[in-house]
C-alpha positions as CSV (number, residue, x, y, z in Angstrom):
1,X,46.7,90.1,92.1
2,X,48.7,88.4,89.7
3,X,52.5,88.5,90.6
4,X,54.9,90.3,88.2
5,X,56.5,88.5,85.1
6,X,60.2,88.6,86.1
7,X,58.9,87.3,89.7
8,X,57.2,84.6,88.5
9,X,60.6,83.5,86.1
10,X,62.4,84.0,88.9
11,X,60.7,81.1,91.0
12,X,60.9,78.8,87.9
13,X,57.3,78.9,87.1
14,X,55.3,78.7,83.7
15,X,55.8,82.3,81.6
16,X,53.9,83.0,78.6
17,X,57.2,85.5,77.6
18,X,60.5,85.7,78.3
19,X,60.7,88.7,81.0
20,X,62.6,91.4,79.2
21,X,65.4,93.4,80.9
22,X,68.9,95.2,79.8
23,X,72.1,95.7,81.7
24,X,72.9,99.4,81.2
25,X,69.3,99.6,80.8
26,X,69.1,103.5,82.5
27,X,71.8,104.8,80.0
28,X,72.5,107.8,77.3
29,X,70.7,106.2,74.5
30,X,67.5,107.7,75.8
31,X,67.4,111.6,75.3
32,X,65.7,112.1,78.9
33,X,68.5,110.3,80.3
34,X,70.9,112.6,78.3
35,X,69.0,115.3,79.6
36,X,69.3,114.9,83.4
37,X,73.3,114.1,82.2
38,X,73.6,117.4,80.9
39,X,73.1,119.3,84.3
40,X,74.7,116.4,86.4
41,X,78.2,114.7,86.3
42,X,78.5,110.7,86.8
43,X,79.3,110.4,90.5
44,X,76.6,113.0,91.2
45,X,74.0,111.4,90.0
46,X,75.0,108.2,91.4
47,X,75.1,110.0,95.4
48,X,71.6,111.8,94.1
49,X,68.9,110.0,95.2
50,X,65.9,111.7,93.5
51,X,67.9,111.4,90.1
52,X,69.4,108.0,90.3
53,X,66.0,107.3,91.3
54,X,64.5,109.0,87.9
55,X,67.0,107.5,85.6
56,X,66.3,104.3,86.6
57,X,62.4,104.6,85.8
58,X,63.0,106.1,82.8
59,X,63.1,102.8,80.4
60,X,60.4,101.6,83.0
61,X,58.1,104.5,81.6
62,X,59.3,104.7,77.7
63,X,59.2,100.8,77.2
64,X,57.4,98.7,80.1
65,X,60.6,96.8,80.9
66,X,59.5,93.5,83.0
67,X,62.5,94.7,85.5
68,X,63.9,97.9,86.9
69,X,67.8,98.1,87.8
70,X,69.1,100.1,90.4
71,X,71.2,103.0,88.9
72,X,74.4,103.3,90.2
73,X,78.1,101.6,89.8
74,X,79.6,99.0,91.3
75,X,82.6,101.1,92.5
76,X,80.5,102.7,94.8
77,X,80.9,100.7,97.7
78,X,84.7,101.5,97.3
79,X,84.0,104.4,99.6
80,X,83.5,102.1,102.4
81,X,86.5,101.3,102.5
82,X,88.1,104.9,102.4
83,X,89.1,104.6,99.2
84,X,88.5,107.6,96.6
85,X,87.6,107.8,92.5
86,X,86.2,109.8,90.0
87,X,85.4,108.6,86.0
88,X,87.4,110.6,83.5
89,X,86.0,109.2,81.5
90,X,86.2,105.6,83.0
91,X,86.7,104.4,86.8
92,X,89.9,106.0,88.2
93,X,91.1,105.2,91.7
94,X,93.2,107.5,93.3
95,X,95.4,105.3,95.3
96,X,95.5,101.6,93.6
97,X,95.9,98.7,96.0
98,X,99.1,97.3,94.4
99,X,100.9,96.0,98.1
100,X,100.2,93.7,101.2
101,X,100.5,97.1,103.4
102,X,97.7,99.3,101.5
103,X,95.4,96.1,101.6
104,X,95.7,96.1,105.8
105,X,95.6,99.4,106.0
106,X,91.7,98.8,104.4
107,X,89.0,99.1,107.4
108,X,85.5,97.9,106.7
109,X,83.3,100.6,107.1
110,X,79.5,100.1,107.7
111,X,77.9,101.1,104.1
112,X,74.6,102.2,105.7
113,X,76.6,105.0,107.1
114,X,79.2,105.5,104.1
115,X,76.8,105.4,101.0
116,X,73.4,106.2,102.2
117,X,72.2,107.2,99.2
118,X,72.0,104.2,97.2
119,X,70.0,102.7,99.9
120,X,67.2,106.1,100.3
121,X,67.2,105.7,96.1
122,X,66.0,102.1,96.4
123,X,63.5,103.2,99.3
124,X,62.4,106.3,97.0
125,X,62.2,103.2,93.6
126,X,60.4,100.6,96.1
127,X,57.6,103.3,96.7
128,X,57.3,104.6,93.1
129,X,57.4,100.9,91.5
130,X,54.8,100.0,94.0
131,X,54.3,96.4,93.3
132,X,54.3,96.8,89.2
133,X,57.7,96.7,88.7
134,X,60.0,94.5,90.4
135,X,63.6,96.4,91.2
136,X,66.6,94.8,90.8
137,X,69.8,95.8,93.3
138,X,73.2,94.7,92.5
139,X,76.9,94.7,93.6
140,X,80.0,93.3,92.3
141,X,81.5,90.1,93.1
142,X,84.3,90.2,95.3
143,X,87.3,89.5,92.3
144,X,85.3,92.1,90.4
145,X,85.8,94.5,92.6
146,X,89.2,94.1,93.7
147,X,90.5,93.9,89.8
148,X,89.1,97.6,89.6
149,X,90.9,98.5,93.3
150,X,93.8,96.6,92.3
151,X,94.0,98.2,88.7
152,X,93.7,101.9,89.4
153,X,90.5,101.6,86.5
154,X,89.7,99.6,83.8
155,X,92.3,97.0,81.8
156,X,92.3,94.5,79.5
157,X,95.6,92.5,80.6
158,X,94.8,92.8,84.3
159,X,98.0,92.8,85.1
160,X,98.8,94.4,88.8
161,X,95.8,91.9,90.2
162,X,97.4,88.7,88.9
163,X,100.6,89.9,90.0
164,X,99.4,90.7,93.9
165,X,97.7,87.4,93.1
166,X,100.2,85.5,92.5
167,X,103.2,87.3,94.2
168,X,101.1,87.7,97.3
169,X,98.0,85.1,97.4
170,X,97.9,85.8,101.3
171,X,97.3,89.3,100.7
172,X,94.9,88.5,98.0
173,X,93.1,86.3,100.3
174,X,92.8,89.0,102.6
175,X,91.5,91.5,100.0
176,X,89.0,89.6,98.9
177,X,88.0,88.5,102.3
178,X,87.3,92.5,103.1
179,X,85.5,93.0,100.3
180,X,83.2,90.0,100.4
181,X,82.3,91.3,104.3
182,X,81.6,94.9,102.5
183,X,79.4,93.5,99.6
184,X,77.2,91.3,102.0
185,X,76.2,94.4,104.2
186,X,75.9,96.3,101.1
187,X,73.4,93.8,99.4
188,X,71.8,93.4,103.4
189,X,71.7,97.0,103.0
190,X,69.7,97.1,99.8
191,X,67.9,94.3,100.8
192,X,66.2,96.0,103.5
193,X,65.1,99.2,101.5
194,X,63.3,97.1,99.2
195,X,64.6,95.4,96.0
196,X,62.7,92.2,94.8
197,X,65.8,90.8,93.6
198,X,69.6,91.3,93.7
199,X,72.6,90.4,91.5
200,X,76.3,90.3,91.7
201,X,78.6,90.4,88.5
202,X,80.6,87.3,87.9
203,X,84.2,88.7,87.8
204,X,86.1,88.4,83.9
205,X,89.8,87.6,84.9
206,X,88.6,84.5,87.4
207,X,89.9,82.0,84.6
208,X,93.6,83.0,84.6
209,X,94.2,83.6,88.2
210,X,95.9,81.0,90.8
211,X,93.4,77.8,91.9
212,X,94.1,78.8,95.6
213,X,93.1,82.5,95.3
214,X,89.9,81.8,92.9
215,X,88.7,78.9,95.2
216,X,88.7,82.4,97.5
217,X,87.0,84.6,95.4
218,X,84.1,82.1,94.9
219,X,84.2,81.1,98.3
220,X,83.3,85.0,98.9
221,X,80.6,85.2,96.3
222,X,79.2,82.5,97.4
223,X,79.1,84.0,101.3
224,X,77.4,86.9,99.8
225,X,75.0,85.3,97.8
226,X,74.2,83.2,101.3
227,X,74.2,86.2,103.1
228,X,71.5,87.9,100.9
229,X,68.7,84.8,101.2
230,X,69.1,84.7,104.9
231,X,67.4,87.8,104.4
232,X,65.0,86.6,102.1
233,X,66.5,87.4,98.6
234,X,67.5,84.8,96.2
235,X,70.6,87.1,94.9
236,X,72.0,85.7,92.0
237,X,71.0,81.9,92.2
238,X,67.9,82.6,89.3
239,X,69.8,83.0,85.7
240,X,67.1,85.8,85.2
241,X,69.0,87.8,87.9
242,X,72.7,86.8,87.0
243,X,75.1,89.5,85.8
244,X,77.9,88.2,83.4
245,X,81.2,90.0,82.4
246,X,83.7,88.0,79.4
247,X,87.0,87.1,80.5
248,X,88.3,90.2,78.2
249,X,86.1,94.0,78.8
250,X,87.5,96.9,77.6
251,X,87.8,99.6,80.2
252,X,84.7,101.0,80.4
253,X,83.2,104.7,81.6
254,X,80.0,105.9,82.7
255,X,76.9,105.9,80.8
């Protein structure tokens, strides 16, 4: 059985096509998407496994993508941490991480335990795709995810994280330490459900923070990239697979 395109891109081989795949590609554009969104708020669908696990085949079905992506957000593993938000209509934490005492204060919870339902929604995908369709999980990169924790939400000046950042590298360092441990048993997590491939997003504000801190916050990327082929995913070293943010996004909500 041949293998599938975005497999075979993924290894570097020959392709007669470019494999075809959109980020937000499970989103309100589609009227069936819009339709399961009528009855179900954000966040709910998200901790639903049988409709995350619908949305995401619903491009799969209309237009043959090459790719299926895991629906959910990249906040998610926030509740891992013990840390609380809601969309209205963007990401809102309720208690930012602005100091050095709310960072320590952060336990590492296992993600199997605290988000269980991304991990059945990729089981649930990985028998529905069967092996037509690869599925693609995801996470944030650590800088990524601690601009949102750090912000409260979205922002376009990220100002609170460069000012822990460079007020505080220490506690920066720690922050992103935390969260680079989270995202690798996240992406483990994933792994082991079933996902073909995974991806983490390339964090926007990494070119205007301090040298010291962003040496960290590749340094932890990197460890969770490392993590995720040990158990034998390439995460985001194929460009097919790489997630990209610019170094200025607008705060953005759910789709």
């Amino acid at each position: 059985m041949d293998q599938p395109l975005f497999l075979r891109a993924c290894r570097g081989e020959p392709v007669p096509r470019t494999p075809i795949w959109i980020m937000r590609q499970a989103g309100r554009y589609l009227p069936e998407y819009r339709e399961v969104r009528s009855r179900a708020d954000f966040l709910t669908l998200c901790k639903t496994p049988e409709l995350a696990a619908r949305v995401t085949l619903q491009p799969i079905e209309r237009f043959g993508m090459d790719a299926a992506i895991l629906f959910s957000d990249i906040l998610i593993p926030a509740e891992a941490l013990g840390l609380r938000f809601d969309f209205n209509p963007g990401p809102v934490l309720e208690h930012p991480l602005r100091d050095a005492a709310a960072i320590r204060g952060l336990a590492v919870a296992d993600p199997l335990e605290r988000v269980p339902y991304v991990f059945e929604t990729v089981r649930i995908l990985r028998r529905e795709l069967a092996d037509r369709t690869p599925l693609i999980g995801f996470a944030a990169a650590p800088l990524t995810l601690a601009v949102y924790l750090v912000e409260g939400g979205g922002s376009k000046s990220f100002e609170h994280i460069k000012g822990l950042l460079y007020g505080d590298p220490a506690a920066g360092h720690e922050l992103l330490e935390k969260i680079a441990r989270l995202t690798a048993s996240y992406l483990r997590g994933q792994i082991a459900a079933g996902p073909r491939r995974s991806s983490s997003s390339i964090p926007g504000p990494a070119c205007s923070i301090p040298r010291r801190t962003r040496s960290s916050a590749c340094a932890g990327r990197g460890a969770c990239s490392r993590s995720s082929r040990r158990r034998g995913c390439r995460g985001s070293t194929s460009p097919w697979t790489r997630t990209t943010c610019s170094s200025r996004s607008a705060p953005r909500g759910p789709t």
